[in-house]
VEXVO-57408 format. One line per 2 residues: their letters; for each residue x, z, y of C-alpha. Coordinates in Angstrom, 2 decimals, padded with zeros to 5 digits. Layout:
BEGIN
A> X:Z:Y ~ ... .
END
This chain:
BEGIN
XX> -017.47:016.16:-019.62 ~ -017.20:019.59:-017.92 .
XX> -017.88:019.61:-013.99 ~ -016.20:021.68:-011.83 .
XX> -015.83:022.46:-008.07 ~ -012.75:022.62:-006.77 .
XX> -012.05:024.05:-002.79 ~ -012.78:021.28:-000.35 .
XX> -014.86:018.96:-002.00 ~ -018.28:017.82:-001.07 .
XX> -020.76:019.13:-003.06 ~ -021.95:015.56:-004.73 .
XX> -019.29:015.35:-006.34 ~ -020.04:018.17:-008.64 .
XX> -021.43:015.95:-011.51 ~ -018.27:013.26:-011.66 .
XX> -015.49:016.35:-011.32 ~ -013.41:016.21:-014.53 .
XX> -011.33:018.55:-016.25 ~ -010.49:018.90:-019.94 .
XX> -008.02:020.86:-021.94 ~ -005.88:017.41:-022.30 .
XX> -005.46:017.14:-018.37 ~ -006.00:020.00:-016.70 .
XX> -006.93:019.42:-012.94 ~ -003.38:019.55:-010.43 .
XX> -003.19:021.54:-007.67 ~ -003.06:018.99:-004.97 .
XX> -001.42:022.11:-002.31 ~ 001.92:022.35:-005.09 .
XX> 002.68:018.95:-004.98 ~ 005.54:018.06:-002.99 .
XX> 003.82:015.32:-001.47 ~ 000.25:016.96:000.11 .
XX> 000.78:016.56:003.47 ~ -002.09:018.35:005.21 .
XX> -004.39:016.02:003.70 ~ -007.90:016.38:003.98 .
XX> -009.72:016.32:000.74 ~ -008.62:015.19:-002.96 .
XX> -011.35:014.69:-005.56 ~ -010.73:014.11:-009.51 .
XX> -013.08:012.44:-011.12 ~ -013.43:010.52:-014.47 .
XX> -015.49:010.13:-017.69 ~ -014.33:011.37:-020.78 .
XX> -016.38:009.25:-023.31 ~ -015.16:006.04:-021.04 .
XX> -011.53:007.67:-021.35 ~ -011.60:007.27:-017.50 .
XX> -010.19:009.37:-014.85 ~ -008.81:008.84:-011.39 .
XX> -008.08:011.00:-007.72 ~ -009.28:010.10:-004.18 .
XX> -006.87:011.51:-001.49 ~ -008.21:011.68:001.90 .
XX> -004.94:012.51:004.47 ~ -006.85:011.92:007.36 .
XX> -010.02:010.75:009.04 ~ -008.98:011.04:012.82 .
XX> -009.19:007.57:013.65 ~ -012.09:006.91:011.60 .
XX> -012.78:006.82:007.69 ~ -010.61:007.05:005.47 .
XX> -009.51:003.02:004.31 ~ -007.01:003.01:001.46 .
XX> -007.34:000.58:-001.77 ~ -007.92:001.11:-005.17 .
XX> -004.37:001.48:-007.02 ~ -004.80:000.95:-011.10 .
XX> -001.55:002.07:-013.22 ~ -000.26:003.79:-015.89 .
XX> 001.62:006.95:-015.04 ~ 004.49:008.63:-017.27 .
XX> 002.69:012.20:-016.35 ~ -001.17:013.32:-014.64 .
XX> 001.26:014.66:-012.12 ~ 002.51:011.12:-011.19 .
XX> -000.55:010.10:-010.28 ~ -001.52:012.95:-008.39 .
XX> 001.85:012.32:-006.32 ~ 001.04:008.71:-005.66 .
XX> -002.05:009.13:-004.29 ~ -000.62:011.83:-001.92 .
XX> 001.93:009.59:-000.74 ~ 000.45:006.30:-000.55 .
XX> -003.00:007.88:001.19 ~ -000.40:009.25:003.92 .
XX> 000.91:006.27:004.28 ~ -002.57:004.46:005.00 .
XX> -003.08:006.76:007.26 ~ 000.25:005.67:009.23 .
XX> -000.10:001.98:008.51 ~ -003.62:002.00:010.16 .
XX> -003.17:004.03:013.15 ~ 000.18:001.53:013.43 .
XX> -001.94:-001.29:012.98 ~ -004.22:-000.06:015.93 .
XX> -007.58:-000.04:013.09 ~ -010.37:002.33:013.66 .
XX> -009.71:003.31:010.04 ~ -007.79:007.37:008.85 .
XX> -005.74:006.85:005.60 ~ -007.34:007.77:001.91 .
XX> -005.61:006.12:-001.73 ~ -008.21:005.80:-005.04 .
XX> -005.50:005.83:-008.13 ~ -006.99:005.40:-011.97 .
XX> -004.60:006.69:-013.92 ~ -007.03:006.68:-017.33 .
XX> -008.63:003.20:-017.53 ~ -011.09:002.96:-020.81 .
XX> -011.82:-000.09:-022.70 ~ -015.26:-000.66:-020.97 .
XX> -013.49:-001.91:-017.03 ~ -017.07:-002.47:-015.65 .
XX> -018.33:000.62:-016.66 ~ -015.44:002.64:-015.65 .
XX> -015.03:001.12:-011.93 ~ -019.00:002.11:-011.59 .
XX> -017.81:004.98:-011.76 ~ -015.32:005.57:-009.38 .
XX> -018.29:003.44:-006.97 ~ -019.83:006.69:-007.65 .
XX> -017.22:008.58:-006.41 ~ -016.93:006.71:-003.57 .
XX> -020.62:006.72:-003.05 ~ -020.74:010.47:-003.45 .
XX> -017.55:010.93:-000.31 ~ -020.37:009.38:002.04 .
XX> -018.34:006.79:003.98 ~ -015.50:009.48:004.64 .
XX> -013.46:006.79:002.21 ~ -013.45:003.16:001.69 .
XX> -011.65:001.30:-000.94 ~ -010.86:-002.27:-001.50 .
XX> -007.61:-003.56:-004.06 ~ -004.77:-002.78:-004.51 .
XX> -001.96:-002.76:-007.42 ~ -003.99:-003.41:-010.68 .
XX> -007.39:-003.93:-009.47 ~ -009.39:-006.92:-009.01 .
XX> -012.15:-008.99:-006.75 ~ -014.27:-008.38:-010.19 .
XX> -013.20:-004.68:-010.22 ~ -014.92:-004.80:-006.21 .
XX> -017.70:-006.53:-007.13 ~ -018.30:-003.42:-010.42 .
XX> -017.79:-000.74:-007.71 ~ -019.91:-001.96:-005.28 .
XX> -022.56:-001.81:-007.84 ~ -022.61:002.05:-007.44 .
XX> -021.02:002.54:-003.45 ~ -021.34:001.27:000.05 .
XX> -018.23:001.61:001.29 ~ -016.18:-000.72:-001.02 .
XX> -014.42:-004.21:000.83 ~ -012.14:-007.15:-000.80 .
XX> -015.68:-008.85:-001.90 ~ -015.85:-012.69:-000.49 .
XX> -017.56:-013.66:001.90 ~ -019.72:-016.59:002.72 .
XX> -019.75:-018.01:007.04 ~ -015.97:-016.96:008.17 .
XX> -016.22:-013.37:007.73 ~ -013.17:-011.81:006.74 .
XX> -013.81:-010.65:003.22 ~ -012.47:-011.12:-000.21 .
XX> -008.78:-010.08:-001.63 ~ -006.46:-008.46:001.09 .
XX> -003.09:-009.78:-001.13 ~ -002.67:-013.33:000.89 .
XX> -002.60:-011.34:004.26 ~ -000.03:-009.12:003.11 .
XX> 001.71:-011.32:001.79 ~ 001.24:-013.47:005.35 .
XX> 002.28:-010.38:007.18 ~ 005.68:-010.08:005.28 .
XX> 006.65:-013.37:005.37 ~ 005.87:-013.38:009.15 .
XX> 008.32:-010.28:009.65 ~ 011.11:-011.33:007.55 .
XX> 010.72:-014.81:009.82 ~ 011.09:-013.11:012.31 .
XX> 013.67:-010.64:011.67 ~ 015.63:-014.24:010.37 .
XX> 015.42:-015.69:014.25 ~ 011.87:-017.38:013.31 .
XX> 012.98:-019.43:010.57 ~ 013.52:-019.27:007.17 .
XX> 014.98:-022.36:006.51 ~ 018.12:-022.22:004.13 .
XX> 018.28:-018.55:003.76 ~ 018.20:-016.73:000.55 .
XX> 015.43:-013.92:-000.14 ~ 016.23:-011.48:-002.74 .
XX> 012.32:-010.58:-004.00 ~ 011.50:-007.79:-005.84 .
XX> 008.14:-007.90:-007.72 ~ 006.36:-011.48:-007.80 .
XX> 002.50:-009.87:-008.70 ~ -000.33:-011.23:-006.57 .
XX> 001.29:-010.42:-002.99 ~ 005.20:-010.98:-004.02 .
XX> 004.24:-014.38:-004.97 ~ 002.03:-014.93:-002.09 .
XX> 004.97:-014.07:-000.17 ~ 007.72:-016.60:-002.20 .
XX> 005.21:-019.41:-002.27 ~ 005.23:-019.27:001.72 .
XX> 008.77:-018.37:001.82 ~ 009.29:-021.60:-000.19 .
XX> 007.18:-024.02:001.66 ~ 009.28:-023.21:005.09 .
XX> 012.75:-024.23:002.86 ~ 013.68:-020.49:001.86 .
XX> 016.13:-020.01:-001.30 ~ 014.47:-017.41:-003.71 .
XX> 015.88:-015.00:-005.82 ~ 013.59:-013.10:-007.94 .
XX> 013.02:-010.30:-010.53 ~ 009.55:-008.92:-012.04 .
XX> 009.12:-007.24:-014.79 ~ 006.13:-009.05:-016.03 .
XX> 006.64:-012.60:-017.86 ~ 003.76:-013.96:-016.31 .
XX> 004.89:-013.01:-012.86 ~ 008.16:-014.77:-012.99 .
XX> 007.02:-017.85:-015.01 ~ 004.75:-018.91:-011.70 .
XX> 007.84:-017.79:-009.57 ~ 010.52:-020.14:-011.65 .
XX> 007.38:-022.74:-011.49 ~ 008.03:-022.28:-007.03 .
XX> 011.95:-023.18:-007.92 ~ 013.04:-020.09:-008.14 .
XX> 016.01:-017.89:-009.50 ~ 015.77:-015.26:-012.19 .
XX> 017.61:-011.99:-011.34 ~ 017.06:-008.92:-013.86 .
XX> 015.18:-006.08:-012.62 ~ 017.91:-003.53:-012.32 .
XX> 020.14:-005.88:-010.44 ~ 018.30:-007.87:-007.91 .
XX> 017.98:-005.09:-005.08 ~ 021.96:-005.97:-005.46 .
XX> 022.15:-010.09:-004.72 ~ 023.96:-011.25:-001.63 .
XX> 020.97:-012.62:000.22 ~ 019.85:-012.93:003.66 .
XX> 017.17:-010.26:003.08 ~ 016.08:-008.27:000.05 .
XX> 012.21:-008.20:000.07 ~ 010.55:-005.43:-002.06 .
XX> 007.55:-005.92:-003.39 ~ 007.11:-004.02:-006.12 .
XX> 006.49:-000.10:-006.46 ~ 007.69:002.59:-004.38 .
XX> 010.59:004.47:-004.19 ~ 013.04:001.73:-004.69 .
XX> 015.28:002.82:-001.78 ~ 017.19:005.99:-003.03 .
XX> 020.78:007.50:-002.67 ~ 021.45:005.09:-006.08 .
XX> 020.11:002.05:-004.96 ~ 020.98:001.66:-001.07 .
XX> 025.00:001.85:-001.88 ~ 024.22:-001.64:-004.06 .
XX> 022.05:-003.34:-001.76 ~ 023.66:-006.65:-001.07 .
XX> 021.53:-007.80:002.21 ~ 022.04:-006.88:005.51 .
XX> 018.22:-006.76:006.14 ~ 015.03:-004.87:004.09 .
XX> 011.76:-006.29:004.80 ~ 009.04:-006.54:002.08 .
XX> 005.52:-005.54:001.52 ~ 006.08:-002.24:-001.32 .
XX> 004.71:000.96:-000.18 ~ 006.53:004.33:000.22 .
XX> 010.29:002.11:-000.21 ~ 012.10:005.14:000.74 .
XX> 012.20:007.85:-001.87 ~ 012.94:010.48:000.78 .
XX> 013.42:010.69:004.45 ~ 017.27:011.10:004.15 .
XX> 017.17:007.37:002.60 ~ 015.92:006.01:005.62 .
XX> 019.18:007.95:007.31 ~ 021.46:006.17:004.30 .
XX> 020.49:002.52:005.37 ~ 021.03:002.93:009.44 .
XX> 024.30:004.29:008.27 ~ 025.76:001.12:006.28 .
XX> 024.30:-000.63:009.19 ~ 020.95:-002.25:007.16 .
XX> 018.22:-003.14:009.11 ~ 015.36:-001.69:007.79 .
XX> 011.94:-002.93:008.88 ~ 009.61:000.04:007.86 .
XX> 007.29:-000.62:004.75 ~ 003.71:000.42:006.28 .
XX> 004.41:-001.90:009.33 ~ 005.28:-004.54:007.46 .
XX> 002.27:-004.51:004.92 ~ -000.48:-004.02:006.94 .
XX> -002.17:-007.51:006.26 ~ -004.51:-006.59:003.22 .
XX> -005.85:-003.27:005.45 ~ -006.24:-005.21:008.13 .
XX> -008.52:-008.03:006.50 ~ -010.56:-004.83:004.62 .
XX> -010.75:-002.95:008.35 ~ -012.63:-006.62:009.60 .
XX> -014.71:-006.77:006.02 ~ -016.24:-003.55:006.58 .
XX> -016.31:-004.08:010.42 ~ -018.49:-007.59:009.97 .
XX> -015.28:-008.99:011.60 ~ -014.34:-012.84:011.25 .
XX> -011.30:-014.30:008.99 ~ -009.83:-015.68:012.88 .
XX> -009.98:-011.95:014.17 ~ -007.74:-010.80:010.96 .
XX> -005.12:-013.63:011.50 ~ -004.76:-012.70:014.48 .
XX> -004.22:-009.21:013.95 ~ -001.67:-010.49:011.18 .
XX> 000.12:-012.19:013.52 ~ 000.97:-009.48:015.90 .
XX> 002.82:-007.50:012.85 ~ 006.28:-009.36:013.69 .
XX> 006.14:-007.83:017.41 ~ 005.19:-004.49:016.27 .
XX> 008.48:-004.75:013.95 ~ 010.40:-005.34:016.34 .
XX> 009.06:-003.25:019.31 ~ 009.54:-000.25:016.13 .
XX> 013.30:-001.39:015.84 ~ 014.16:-001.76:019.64 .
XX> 012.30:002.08:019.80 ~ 014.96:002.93:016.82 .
XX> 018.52:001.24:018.43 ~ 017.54:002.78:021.99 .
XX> 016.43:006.44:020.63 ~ 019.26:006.01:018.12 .
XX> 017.15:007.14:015.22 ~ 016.18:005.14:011.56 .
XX> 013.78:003.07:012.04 ~ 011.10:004.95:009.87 .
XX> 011.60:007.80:012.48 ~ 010.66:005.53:015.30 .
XX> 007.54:004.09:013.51 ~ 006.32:007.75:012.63 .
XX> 006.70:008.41:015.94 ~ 004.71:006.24:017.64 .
XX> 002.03:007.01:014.95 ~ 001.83:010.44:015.12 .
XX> 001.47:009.97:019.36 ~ -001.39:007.77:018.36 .
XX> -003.35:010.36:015.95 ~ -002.42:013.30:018.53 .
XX> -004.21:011.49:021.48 ~ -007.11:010.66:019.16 .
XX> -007.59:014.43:018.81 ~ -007.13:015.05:022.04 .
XX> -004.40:017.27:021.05 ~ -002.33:018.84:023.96 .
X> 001.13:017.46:024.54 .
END
């Protein structure tokens, strides 16, 4: 492994810096997606065959909270990108959430053979940022994968906990948050109406197992077997992957990765309403333009989703599980408050939510209006 310093990063993090002729470290400033953020760290191992990136966007309300995301990327520079994009939108989904948490994203992007071994070490990365970052799951990683970084860092949640403190994997309050939204987006109830879901992993089928229980129809694709066999198992439709953003349904509920909602896909859609727990839907900020003009509500993604950050704001907090449902349970108002904001501003609904965010962070620095 050869260390290296790169400008901006704390000085610990010397020993865990990786770059290597085979993936030469990305320049975080290029990327179409660095947004002002505040610090991005590589790190890895090459005998593990483990690497990953820590973006901080911002620590104005307080450190930066973001989960661990573990995927496979078609390029380094993929990776780099997601982490860019889903850390800024941490740090709007908190500060809409009203959390005394900033926005940061951990993405492996190289996971070896040995998993233990290789989340120790990104506990040492964490360990090394000094509470500017804390990390709990997200897409790929696990309550075991917590449990290995916490091993090595402080400032790791989604580990249970014993007594009725909020604790343990994030996924059923996110999934509780969506279905809460599209509820009440629906008139508050569910009952006969036909969800189009996109992605059925840990918080899509959350979401279609409460979906079903209130007397929803579901529609679903995923591309993993798995995933759909425990969907079909709830009573549920198969749509293929490529199609399902396309179903006439009540609401189409994505779930899945980002990016989903793009000048190809948003002609197709076949729902009148968007509501679903994916990060960074929109693939650009025109998109969010391309919806309010076919006249699709669009209830914006970090809103929506803010369950799972919620429940790791109260872990690391020493909050109690009654404290997070409650905060859960507000989500549907600040929906709709966001959407009101949007019809009488006449702006997308995105706009509205970014909005009221960036007022939030502004007053927090005590910047001048």
């Amino acid at each position: 492994m050869v260390p290296r310093k790169i400008s901006g990063v704390s000085r610990h993090l010397r020993h865990i810096l990786l770059e290597t002729p085979e993936t030469p470290m990305m320049n975080p400033k290029a990327n179409a997606a660095f947004d002002s953020h505040e610090e991005v760290v590589y790190f890895g191992d090459e005998a593990l065959g483990f690497a990953g990136i820590i973006a901080i966007h911002s620590t104005a309300l307080g450190p930066a909270g973001g989960g661990c995301r573990i995927w496979r990327y078609a390029r380094d520079e993929d990776a780099l990108t997601d982490a860019l994009r889903l850390s800024r939108g941490m740090t709007y989904k908190n500060a809409m959430a009203e959390l005394p948490m900033g926005g940061g994203k951990g993405v492996v992007y190289k996971m070896g053979a040995d998993r233990g071994a290789c989340m120790e070490k990104f506990g040492e990365a964490v360990e090394a940022l000094g509470g500017r970052y804390i990390t709990a799951e997200d897409v790929g990683a696990t309550v075991a994968d917590m449990r290995a970084i916490a091993r090595r860092a402080s400032y790791v949640a989604g580990i249970p906990k014993e007594g009725g403190r909020a604790g343990g994997d994030p996924s059923p309050w996110t999934s509780l948050g969506a279905h809460l939204s599209i509820k009440a987006l629906l008139g508050g109830s569910v009952q006969g109406r036909t969800i189009a879901v996109q992605g059925t992993g840990a918080v899509g089928f959350g979401l279609c197992k409460l979906l079903k229980e209130e007397g929803a129809k579901l529609i679903v694709a995923d591309v993993n077997a798995a995933n759909l066999a425990r969907a079909t198992a709830l009573g549920a439709e198969i749509s293929p992957v490529e199609s399902i953003h396309t179903i006439a349904a009540d609401v189409f509920s994505p779930n899945a990765l980002g990016a989903g909602l793009n000048a190809r896909t948003i002609p197709e859609l076949g729902a009148p309403i968007v509501c679903g727990a994916a990060n960074n839907q929109l693939e650009t900020e025109e998109d969010g333009a391309r919806l309010l003009a076919r006249g699709i509500v669009y209830a914006p993604d970090y809103v929506v989703n803010a369950g799972g950050i919620i429940n790791v704001s109260a872990e690391y907090l020493g909050e109690s599980s009654e404290a997070v449902e409650a905060r859960v349970r507000a989500i549907p108002a600040r929906v709709l408050a966001v959407l009101e904001a949007a019809k009488r501003d006449g702006v997308a609904p995105h706009q509205a939510a970014d909005r009221m965010v960036r007022e939030r962070i502004a007053a927090a620095r005590g910047d001048k209006a």
